[in-house]
N, C-alpha and C positions, 0 to 999 in steps of 0.2 A: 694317712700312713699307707706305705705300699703295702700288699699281700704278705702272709707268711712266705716264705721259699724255705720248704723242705723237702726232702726223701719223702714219697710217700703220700703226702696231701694230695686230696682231692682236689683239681685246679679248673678244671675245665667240662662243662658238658654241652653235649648237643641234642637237642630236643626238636621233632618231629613238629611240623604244623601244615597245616594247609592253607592255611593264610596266617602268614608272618606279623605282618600289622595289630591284627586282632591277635593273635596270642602276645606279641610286645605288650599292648595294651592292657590286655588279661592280667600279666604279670606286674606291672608296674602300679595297676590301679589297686589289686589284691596283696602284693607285699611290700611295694613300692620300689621295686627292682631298678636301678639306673637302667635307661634304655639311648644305645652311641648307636652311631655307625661305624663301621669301621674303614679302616682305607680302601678295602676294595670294594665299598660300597653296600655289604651287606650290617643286617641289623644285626646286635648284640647287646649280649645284657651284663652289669654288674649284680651281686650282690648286694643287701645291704650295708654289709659290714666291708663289703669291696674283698671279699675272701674268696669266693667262686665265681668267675664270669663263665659266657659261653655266648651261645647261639642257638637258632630255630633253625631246622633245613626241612624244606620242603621234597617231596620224593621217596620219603623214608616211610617206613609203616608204622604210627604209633605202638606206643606202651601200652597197648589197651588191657593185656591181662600180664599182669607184673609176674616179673620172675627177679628182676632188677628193679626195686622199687625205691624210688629217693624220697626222703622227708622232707621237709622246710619246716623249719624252727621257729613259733608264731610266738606272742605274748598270751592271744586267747586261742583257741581253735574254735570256740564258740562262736566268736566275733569274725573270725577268717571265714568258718562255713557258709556266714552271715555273706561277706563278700563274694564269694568264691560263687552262692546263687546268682548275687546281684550283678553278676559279671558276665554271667554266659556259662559256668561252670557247672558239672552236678557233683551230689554228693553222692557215690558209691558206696561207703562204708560210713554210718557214722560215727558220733562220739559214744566210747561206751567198748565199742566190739574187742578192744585191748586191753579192759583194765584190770588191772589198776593204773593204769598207763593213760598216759591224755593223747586222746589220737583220733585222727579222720582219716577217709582217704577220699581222694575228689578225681574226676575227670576232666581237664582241661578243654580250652574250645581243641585242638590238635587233636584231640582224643586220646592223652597220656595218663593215666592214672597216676597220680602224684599222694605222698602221703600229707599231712600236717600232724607234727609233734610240739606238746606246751610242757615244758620243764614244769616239773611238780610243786607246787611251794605256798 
């Protein structure tokens, strides 16, 4: 199915790396992000649900201390931490620091600090 298209939604982001490859990889191995190319040749990414795509740009200075901090929406956050080591990522904040809220916050290889949130249930 194509994207929502409304007023409003969040559509598109771009995200800082310093090597594009390895964060693709990063992304795709830990939430399994579609990773294209696009026609002018550089890399991007789908979401899972195909709702947010975007890109990595190189030249930009990460999100290292959030003021703009985005989530990703996991099944475990337990299991994603799990990954997110296994990948090259660290963990900054663990699980626990928001609750009763299910949450982490991690470091990508880019050096973005990114959050993870797990719907309660």
């Amino acid at each position: 199915m194509p994207p929502t298209l409304a007023n409003g939604k969040i559509c598109y982001v771009e995200m800082p790396a310093t090597d594009i490859a390895r964060s693709a990889d990063f992304y795709r191995r830990v939430f399994g992000w579609q990773i294209r190319q696009r026609g002018d040749g550089s890399t991007a990414f789908d979401d899972t649900v195909g709702e947010v795509s975007g890109t990595w740009v190189v030249g930009r200075p990460p999100a290292e201390n959030p003021g703009l901090l985005i989530y990703v929406m996991v099944n475990s956050v337990a299991a994603t931490v799990d990954l997110v080591v296994a990948n090259g990522g660290e963990i900054v904040q663990p699980i626990g620091a928001d609750a009763p809220e299910i949450t982490a916050r991690f470091r990508d290889p880019g050096g973005n600090v990114i959050g993870l949130y797990q719907e309660p249930g």
